[in-house]
ZADO-1210 file (C-alpha; in nm, 4 decimals, padded with zeros to 6 digits):
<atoms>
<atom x="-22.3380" y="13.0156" z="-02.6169" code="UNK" pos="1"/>
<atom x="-21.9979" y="12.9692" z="-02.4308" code="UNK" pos="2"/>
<atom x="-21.7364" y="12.8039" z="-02.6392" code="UNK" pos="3"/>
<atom x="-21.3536" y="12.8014" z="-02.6478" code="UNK" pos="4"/>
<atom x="-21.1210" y="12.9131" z="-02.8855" code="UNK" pos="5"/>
<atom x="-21.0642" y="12.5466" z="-02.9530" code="UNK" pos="6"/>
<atom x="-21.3964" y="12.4246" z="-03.0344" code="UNK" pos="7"/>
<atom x="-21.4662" y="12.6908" z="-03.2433" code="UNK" pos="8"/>
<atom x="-21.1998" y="12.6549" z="-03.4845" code="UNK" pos="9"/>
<atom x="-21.2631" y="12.2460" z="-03.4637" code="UNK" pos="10"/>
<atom x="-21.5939" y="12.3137" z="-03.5687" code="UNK" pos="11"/>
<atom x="-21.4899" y="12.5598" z="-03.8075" code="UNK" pos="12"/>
<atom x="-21.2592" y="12.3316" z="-03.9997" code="UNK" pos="13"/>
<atom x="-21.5476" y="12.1297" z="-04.0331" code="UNK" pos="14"/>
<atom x="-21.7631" y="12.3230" z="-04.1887" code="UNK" pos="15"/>
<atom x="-21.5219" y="12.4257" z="-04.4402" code="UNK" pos="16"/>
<atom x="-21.4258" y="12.1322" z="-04.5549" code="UNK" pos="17"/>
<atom x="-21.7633" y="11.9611" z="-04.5251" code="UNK" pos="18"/>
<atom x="-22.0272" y="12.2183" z="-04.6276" code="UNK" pos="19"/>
<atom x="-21.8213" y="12.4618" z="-04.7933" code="UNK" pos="20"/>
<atom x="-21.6386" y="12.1500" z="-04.9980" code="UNK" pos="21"/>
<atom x="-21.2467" y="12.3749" z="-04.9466" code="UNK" pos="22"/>
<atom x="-20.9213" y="12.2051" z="-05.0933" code="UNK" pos="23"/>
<atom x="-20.6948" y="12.1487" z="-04.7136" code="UNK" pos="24"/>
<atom x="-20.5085" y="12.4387" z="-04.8317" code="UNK" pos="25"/>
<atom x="-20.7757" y="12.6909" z="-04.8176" code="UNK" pos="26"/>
<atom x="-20.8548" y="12.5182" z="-04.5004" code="UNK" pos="27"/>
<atom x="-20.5376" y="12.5655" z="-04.3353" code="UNK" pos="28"/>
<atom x="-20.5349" y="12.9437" z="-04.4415" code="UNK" pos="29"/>
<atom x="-20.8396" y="13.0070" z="-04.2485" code="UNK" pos="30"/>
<atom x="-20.7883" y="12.8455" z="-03.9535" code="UNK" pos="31"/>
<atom x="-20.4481" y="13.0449" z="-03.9621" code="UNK" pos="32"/>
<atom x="-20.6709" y="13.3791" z="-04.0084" code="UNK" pos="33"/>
<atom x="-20.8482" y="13.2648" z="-03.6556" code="UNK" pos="34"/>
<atom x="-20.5713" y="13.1212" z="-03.4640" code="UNK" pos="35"/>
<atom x="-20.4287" y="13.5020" z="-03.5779" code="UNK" pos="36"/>
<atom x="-20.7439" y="13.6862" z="-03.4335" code="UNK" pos="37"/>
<atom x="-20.7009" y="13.4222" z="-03.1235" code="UNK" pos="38"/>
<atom x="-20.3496" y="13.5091" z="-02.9870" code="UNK" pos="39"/>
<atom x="-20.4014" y="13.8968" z="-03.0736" code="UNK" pos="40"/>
<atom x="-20.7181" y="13.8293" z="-02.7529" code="UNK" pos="41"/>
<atom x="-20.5151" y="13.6944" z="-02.5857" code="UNK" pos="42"/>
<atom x="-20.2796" y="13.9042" z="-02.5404" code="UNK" pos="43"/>
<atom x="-20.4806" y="14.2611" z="-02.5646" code="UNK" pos="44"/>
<atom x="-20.8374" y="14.1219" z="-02.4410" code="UNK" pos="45"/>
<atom x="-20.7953" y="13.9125" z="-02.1626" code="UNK" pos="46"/>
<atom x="-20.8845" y="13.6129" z="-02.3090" code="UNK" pos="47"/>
<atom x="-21.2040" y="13.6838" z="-02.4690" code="UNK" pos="48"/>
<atom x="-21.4055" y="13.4063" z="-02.6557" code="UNK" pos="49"/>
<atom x="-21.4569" y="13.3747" z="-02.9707" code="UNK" pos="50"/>
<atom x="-21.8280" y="13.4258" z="-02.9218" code="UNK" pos="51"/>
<atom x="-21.7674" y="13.7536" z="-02.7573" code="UNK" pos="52"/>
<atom x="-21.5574" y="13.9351" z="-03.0132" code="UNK" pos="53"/>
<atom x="-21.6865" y="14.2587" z="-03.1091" code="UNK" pos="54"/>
<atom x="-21.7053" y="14.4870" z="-03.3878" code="UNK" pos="55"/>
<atom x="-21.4478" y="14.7203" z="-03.1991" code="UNK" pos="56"/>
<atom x="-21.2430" y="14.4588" z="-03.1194" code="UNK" pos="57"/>
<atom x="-21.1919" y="14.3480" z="-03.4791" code="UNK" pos="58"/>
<atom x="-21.1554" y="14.6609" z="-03.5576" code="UNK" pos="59"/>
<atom x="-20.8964" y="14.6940" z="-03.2802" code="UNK" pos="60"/>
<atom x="-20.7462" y="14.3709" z="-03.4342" code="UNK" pos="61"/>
<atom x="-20.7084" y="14.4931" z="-03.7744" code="UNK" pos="62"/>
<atom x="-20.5357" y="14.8061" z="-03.7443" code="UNK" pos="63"/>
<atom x="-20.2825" y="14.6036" z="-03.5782" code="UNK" pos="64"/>
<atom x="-20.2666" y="14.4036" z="-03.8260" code="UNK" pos="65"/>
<atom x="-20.2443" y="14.6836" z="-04.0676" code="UNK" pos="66"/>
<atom x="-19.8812" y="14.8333" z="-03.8547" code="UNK" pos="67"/>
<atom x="-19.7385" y="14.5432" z="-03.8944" code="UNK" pos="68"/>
<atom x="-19.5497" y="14.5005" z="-04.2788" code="UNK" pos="69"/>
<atom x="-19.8770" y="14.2324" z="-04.3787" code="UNK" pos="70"/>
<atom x="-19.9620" y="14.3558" z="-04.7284" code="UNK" pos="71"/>
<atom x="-20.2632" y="14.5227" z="-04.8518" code="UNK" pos="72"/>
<atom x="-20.3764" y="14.1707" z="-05.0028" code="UNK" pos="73"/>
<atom x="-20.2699" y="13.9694" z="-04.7060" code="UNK" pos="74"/>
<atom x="-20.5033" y="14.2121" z="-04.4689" code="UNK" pos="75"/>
<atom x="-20.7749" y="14.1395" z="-04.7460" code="UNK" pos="76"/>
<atom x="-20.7499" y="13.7949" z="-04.7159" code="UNK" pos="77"/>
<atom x="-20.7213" y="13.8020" z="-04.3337" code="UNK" pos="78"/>
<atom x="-21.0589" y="13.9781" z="-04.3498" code="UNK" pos="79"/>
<atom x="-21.2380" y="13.7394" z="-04.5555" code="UNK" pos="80"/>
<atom x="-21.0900" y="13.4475" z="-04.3428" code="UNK" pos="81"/>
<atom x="-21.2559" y="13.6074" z="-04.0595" code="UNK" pos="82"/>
<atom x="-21.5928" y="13.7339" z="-04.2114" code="UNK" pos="83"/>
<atom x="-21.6081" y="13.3514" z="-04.2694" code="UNK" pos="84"/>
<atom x="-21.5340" y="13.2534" z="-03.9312" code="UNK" pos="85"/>
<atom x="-21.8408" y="13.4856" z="-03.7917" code="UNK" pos="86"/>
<atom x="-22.0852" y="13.3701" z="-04.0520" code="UNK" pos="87"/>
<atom x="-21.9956" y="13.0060" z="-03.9656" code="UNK" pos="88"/>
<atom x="-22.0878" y="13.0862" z="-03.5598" code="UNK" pos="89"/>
<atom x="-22.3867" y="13.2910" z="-03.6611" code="UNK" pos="90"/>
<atom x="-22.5038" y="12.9931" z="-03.8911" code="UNK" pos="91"/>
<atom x="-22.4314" y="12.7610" z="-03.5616" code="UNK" pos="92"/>
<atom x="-22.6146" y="13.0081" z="-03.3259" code="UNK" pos="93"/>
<atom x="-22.2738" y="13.0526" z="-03.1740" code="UNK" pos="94"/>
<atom x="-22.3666" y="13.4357" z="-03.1374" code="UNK" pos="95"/>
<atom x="-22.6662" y="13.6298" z="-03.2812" code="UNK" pos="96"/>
<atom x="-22.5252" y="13.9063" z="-03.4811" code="UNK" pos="97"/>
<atom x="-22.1808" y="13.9497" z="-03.7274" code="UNK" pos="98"/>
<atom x="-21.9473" y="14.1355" z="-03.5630" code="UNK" pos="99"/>
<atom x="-21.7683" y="14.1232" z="-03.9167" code="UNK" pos="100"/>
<atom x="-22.0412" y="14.2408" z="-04.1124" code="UNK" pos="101"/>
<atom x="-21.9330" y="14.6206" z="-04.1361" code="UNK" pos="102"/>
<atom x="-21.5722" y="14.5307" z="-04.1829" code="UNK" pos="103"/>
<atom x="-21.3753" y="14.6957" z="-04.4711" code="UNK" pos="104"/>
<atom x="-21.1459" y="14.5501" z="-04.6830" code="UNK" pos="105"/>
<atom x="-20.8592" y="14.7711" z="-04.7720" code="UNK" pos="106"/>
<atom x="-20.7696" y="14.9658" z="-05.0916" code="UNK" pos="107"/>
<atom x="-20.5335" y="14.8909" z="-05.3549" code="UNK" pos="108"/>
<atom x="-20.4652" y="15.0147" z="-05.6631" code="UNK" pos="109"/>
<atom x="-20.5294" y="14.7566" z="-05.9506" code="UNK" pos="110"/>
<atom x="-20.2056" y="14.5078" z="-05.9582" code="UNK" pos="111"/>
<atom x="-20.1275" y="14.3570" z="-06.2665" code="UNK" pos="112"/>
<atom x="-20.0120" y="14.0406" z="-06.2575" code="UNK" pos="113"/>
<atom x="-19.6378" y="13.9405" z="-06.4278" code="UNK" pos="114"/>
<atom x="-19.6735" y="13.8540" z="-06.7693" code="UNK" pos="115"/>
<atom x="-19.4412" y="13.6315" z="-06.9949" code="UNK" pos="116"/>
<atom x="-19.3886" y="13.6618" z="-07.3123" code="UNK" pos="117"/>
<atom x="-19.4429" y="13.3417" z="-07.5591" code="UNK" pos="118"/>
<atom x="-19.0369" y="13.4013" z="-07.6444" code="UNK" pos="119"/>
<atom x="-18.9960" y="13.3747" z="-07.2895" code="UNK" pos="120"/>
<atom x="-19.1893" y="13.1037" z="-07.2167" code="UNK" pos="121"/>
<atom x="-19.0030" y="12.9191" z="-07.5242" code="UNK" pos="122"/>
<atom x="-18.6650" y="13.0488" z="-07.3665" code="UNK" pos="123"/>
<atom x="-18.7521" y="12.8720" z="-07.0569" code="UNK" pos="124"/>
<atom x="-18.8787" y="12.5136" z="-07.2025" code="UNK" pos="125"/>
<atom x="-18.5973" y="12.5106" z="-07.4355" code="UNK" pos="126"/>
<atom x="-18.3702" y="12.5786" z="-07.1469" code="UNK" pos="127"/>
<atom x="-18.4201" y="12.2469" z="-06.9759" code="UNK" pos="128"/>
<atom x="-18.1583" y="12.0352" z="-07.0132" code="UNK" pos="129"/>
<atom x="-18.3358" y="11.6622" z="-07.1697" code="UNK" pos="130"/>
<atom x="-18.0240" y="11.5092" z="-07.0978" code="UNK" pos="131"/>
<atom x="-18.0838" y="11.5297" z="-06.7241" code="UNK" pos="132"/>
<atom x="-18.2923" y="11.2523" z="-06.5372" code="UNK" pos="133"/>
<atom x="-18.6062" y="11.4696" z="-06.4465" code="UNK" pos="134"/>
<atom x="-18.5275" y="11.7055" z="-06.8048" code="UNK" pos="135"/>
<atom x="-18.8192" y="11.5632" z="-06.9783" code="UNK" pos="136"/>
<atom x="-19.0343" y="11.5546" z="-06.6656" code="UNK" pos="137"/>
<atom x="-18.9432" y="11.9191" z="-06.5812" code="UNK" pos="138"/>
<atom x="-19.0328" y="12.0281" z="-06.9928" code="UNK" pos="139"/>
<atom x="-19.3398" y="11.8359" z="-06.9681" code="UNK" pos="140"/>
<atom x="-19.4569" y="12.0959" z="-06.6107" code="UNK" pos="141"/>
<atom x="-19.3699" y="12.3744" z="-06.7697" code="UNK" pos="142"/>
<atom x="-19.5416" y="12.3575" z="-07.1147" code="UNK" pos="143"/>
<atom x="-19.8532" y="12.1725" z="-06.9026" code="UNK" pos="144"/>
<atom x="-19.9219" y="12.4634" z="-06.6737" code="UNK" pos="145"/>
<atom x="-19.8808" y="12.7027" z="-06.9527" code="UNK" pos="146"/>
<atom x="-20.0958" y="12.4952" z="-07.2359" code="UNK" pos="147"/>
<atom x="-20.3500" y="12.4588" z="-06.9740" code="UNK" pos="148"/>
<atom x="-20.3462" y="12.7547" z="-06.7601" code="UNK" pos="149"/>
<atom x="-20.3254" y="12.5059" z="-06.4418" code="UNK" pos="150"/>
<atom x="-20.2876" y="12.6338" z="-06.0875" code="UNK" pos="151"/>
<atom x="-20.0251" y="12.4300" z="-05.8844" code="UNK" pos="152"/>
<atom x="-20.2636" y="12.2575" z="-05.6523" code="UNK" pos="153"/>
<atom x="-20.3742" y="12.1591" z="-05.9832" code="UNK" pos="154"/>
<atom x="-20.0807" y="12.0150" z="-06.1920" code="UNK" pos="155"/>
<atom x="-19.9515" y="11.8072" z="-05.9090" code="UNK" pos="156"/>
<atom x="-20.3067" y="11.6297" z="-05.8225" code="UNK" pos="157"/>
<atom x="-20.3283" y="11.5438" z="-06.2338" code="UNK" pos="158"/>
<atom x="-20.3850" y="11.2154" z="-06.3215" code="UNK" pos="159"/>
<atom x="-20.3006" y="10.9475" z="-06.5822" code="UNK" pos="160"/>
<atom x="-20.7068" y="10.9318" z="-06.6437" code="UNK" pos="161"/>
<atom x="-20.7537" y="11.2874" z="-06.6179" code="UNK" pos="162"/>
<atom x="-20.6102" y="11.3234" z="-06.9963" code="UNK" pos="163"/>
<atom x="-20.8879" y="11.2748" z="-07.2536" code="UNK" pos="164"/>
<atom x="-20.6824" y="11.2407" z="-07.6128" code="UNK" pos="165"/>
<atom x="-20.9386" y="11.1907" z="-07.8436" code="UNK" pos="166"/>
<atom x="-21.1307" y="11.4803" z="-07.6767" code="UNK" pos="167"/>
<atom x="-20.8584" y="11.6838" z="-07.6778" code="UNK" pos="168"/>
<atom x="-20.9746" y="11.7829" z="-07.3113" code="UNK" pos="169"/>
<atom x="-20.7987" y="11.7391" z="-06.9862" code="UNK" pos="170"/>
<atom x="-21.0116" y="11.7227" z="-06.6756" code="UNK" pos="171"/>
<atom x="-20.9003" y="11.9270" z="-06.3988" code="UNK" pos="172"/>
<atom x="-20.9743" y="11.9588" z="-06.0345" code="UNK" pos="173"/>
<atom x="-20.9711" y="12.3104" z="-05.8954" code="UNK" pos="174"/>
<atom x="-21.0561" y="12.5049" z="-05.6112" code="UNK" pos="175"/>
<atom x="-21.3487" y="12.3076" z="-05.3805" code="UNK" pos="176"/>
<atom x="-21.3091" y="12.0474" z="-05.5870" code="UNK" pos="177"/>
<atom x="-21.4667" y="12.1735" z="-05.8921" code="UNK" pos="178"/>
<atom x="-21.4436" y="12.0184" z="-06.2105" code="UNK" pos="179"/>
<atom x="-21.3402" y="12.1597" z="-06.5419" code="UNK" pos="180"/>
<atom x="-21.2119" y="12.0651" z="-06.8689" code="UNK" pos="181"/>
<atom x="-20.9704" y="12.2367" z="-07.0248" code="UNK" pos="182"/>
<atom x="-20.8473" y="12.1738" z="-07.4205" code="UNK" pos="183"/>
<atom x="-20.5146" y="12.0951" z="-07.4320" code="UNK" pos="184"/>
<atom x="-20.2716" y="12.1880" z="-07.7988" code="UNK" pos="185"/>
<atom x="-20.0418" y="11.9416" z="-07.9893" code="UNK" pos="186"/>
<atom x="-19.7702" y="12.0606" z="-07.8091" code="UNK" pos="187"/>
<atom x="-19.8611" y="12.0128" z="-07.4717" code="UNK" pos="188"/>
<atom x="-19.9659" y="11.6416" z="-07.5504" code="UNK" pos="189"/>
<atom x="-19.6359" y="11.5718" z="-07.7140" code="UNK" pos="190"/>
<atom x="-19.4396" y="11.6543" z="-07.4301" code="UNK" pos="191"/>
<atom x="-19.6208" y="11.4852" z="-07.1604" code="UNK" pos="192"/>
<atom x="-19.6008" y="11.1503" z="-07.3828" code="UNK" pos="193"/>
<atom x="-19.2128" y="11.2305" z="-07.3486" code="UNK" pos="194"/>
<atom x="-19.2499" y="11.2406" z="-07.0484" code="UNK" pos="195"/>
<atom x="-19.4586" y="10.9266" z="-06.9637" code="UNK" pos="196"/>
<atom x="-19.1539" y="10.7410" z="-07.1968" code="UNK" pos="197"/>
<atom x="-18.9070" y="10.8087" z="-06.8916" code="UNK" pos="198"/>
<atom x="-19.2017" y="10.7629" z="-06.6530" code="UNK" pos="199"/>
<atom x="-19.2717" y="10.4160" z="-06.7773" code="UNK" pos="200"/>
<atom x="-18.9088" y="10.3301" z="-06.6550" code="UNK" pos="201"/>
<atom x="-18.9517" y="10.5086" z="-06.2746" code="UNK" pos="202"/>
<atom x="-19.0049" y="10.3423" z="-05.9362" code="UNK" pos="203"/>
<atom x="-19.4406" y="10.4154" z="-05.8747" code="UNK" pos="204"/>
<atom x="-19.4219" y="10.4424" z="-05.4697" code="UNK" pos="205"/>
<atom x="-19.7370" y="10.7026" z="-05.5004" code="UNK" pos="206"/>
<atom x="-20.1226" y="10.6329" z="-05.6388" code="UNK" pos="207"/>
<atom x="-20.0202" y="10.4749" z="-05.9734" code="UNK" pos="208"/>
<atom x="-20.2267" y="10.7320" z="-06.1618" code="UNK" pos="209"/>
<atom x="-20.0840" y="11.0631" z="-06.0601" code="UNK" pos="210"/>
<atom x="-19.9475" y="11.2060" z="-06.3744" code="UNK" pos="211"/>
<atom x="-19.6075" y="11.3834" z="-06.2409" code="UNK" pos="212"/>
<atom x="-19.3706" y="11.1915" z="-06.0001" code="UNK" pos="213"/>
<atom x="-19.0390" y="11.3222" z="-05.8098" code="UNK" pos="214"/>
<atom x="-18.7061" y="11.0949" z="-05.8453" code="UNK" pos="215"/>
<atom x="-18.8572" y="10.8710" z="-05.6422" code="UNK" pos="216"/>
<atom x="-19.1761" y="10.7861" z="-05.7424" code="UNK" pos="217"/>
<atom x="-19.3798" y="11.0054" z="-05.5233" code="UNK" pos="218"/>
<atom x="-19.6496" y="11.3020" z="-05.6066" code="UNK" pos="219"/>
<atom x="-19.4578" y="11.6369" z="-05.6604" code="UNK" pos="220"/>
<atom x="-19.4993" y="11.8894" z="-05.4005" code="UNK" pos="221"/>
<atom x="-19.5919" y="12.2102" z="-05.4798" code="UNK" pos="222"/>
<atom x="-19.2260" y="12.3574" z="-05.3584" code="UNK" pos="223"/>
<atom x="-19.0667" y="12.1184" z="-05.5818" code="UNK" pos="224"/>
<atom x="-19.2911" y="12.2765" z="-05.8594" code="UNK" pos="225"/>
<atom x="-19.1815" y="12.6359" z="-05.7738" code="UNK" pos="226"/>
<atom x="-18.7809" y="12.5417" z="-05.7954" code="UNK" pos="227"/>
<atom x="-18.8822" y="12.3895" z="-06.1351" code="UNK" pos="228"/>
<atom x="-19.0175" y="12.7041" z="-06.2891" code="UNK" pos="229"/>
<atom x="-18.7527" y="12.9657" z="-06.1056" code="UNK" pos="230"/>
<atom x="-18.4657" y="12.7248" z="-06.2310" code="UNK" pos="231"/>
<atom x="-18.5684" y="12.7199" z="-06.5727" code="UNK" pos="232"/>
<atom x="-18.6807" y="13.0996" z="-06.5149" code="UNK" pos="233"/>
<atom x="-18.2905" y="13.1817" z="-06.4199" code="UNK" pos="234"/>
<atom x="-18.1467" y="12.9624" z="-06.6786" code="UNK" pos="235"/>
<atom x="-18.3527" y="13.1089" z="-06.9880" code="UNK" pos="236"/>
<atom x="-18.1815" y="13.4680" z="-06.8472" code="UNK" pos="237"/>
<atom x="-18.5221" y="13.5964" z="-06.7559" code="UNK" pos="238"/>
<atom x="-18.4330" y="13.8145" z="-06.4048" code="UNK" pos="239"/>
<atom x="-18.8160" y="13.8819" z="-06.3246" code="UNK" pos="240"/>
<atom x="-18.9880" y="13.7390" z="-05.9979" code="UNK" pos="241"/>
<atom x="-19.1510" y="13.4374" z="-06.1834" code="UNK" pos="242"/>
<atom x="-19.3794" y="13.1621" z="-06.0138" code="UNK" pos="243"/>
<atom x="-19.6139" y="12.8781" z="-06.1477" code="UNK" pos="244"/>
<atom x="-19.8594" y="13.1579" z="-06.1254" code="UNK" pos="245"/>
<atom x="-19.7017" y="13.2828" z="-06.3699" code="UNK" pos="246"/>
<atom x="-19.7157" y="13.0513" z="-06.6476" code="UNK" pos="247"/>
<atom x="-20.1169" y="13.0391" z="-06.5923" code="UNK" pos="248"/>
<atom x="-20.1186" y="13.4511" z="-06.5998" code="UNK" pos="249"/>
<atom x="-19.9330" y="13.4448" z="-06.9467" code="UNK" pos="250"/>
<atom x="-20.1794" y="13.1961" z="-07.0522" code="UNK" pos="251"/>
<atom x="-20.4925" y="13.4015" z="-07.0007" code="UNK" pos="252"/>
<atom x="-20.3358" y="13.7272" z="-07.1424" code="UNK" pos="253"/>
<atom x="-20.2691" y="13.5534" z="-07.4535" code="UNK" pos="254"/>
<atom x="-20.5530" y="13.4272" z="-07.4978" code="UNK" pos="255"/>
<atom x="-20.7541" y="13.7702" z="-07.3955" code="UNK" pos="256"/>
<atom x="-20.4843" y="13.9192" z="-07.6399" code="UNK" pos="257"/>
<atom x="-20.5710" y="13.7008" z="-07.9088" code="UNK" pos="258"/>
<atom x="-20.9323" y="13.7972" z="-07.9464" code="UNK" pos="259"/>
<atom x="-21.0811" y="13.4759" z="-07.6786" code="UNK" pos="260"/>
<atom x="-21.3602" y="13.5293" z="-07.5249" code="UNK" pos="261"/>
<atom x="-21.3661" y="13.6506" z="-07.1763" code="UNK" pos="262"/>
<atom x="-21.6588" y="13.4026" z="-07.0426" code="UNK" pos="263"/>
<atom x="-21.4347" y="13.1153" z="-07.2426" code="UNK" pos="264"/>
<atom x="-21.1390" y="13.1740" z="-07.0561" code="UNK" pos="265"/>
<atom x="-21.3036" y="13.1865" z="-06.7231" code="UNK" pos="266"/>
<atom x="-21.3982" y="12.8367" z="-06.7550" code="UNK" pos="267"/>
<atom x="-21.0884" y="12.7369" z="-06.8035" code="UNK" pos="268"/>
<atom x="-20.8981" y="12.9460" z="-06.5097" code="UNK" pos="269"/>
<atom x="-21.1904" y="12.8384" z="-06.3241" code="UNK" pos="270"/>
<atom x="-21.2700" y="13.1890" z="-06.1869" code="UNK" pos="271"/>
<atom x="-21.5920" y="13.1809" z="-06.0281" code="UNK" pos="272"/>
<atom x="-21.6549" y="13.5195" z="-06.0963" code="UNK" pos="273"/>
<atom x="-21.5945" y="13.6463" z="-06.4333" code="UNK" pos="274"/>
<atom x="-21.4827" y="14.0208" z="-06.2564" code="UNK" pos="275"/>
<atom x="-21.1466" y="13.7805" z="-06.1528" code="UNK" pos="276"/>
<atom x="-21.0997" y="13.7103" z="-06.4700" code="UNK" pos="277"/>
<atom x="-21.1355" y="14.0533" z="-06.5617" code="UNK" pos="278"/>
<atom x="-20.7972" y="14.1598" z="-06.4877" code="UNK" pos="279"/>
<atom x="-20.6926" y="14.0251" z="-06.8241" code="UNK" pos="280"/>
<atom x="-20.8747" y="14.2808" z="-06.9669" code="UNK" pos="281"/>
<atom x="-20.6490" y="14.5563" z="-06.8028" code="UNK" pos="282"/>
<atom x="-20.3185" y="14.3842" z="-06.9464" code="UNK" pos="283"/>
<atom x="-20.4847" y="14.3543" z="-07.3192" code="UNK" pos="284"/>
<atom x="-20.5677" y="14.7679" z="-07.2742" code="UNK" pos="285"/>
<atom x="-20.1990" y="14.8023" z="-07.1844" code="UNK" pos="286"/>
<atom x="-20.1041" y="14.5848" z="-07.4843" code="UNK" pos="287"/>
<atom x="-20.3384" y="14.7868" z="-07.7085" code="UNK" pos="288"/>
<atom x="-20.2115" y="15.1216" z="-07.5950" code="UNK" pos="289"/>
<atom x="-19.8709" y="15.0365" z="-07.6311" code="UNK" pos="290"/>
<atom x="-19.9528" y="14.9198" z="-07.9951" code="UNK" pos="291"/>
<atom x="-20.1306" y="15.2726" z="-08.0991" code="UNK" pos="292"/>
<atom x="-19.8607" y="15.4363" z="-07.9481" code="UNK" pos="293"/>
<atom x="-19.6353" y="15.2642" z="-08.1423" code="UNK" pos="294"/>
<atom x="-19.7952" y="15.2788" z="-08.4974" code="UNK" pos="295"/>
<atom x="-20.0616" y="15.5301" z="-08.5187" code="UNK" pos="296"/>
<atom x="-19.9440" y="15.8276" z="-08.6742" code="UNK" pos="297"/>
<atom x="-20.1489" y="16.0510" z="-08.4341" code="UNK" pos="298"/>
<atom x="-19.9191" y="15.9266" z="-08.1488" code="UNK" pos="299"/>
<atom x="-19.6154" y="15.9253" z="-08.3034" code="UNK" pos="300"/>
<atom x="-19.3627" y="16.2195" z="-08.1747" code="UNK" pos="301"/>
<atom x="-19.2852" y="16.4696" z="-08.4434" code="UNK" pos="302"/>
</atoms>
C-alpha cells in the first residue's frame, strides 16, 4: 500500500489515542519518535515511505541515533515509539511484515531512581513560606504528590470530586486513562483543606472542579509544578537534581522499606507491570545492606 509520511502518522495518532486509549502526552512522544525516523529518510534514503522502511534501514537509523548524545533510555524509548508505529501499519495492512520486530533495545545498567528522605521531604514542606499568596497552595502539591505517590499528569488533572473523605481514597487518573484509588493520610487531607480555605477566595477561570489553580484561576501546568518542587527543593538546602518524580519515588521506597507489599504498591503507582515496580526492591536491598553493615558485628571493621 502506498502512503505518505503524512497519512501515516495521521492515522497513527489515531489509533493511539482511540484504540490504544494514550493520555496526548504519550501521543505527542510518539508521533515525535516517527516524525524522528521521517526526516532521518529523508535526508539519507531518498525519501522513502513509511511503508518501505526496512529492517536495515532502522537499523541504519538507530545507530545514528545512538552517535548522537540521546541517552541509553531516550534510544529505548525511541525504539518502542517505533516498534509501535510498525505494528500499527501491519495491523492496517499498511505493509505485511515488522521491520521492527528484531530490533534491540539497548543496555543499561540498573538506575536507581533519587530518593528523599522523610527529613527531607519535611525540610522542603516546612520550607514554604504560608505567608505568601500561593504558600498554602504550593504545601498542599508537595505533601499531595508525596502522600499519594501521584505522577504530574496526575496532580494537575485532580479534581474537587476526585477526593473521597469518608473513604479515605482519592481517585486518580493515570496513564490511558486508567483509574485507581489511592488512600490518602491525615496529613495530606489537612493540607489540601488549607488549601481549598485560600481557594475558596480565588478567581475560578478553569473547570470549577480542578483541585489546584495558578494565580489566576487556571489548571496548573506541569512546568509550573516542576518550579514548585525545585524551589522548595533549593530552599530546604537540599542540592540534589529533584523533580515531581521525585516525591512519588520516595513514596514507594518508603513504603517497600516499611514492610508494604509489593503488589499493594503497584496499584497505587499504577505500574502495569509489577517488574516496574520492582525497582523499589533494589533501593530497600541497598537500605538493608547499608543497615547490616552498620550494626552487625560480622561487618563491623576491627
Amino acid at each position: 500500500m502506498t502512503i505518505t509520511w503524512s497519512e501515516a502518522a495521521k492515522g497513527f495518532g489515531r489509533y493511539l489515542r482511540i484504540e490504544r486509549s494514550l493520555s496526548p502526552n504519550s501521543v505527542a512522544a510518539y508521533l515525535n519518535d516517527v516524525r524522528r525516523l521521517e526526516g532521518y529518510v529523508s535526508e539519507h534514503m531518498e525519501g522513502k515511505g513509511p511503508a518501505e522502511i526496512s529492517y536495515r534501514d532502522l537499523s541504519d537509523f538507530l545507530a545514528f541515533i545512538a552517535g548522537t548524545e540521546d541517552a541509553v533510555t531516550t534510544q529505548a524509548r525511541l525504539i518502542s515509539g517505533i516498534r509501535s508505529f510498525c505494528s500499527y501499519m501491519l495491523t492496517e495492512g499498511i505493509i505485511t511484515d515488522d521491520p521492527s520486530a528484531f530490533l534491540e533495545a539497548p543496555r543499561s545498567g540498573l538506575h536507581l531512581p533519587e530518593v528523599l528522605s522523610v527529613e527531607d521531604i519535611d525540610r522542603m514542606i516546612a520550607s514554604i513560606d504560608l505567608s505568601t499568596e500561593l504558600g498554602q497552595r504550593n504545601r498542599a502539591i508537595i505533601e499531595t504528590m508525596y502522600g499519594c505517590g501521584l505522577r504530574v499528569s496526575e496532580l494537575v488533572s485532580m479534581r474537587l470530586t476526585d477526593i473521597h473523605r469518608k473513604e479515605g481514597f482519592v481517585s486518580v487518573t493515570g496513564k490511558g486513562n486508567k483509574q485507581r484509588l489511592v488512600p490518602f493520610g491525615s496529613v495530606t487531607l489537612k493540607e489540601i483543606d488549607n488549601y481549598l480555605a485560600y481557594r475558596s477566595a480565588m478567581p475560578v477561570i478553569a473547570d470549577q472542579n480542578i483541585l489546584f489553580l495558578n494565580r489566576r484561576g487556571r489548571r496548573l501546568t506541569r512546568v509550573m509544578v516542576f518550579k514548585i518542587v525545585k524551589d522548595a527543593a533549593a530552599a530546604a538546602g537540599i542540592v540534589r537534581n529533584i523533580s515531581p518524580h521525585t516525591l512519588r519515588h520516595s513514596f514507594a521506597t518508603h513504603l517497600v522499606e516499611g514492610g508494604a507489599d509489593l503488589r499493594a504498591v503497584q496499584e497505587m503507582l499504577g505500574h502495569e507491570s509489577i517488574t516496574t515496580t520492582e525497582i523499589y526492591t533494589h533501593i530497600d536491598r541497598s537500605y538493608l545492606r547499608d543497615t547490616v553493615l552498620m550494626y552487625h558485628p560480622r561487618a563491623r571493621k576491627k
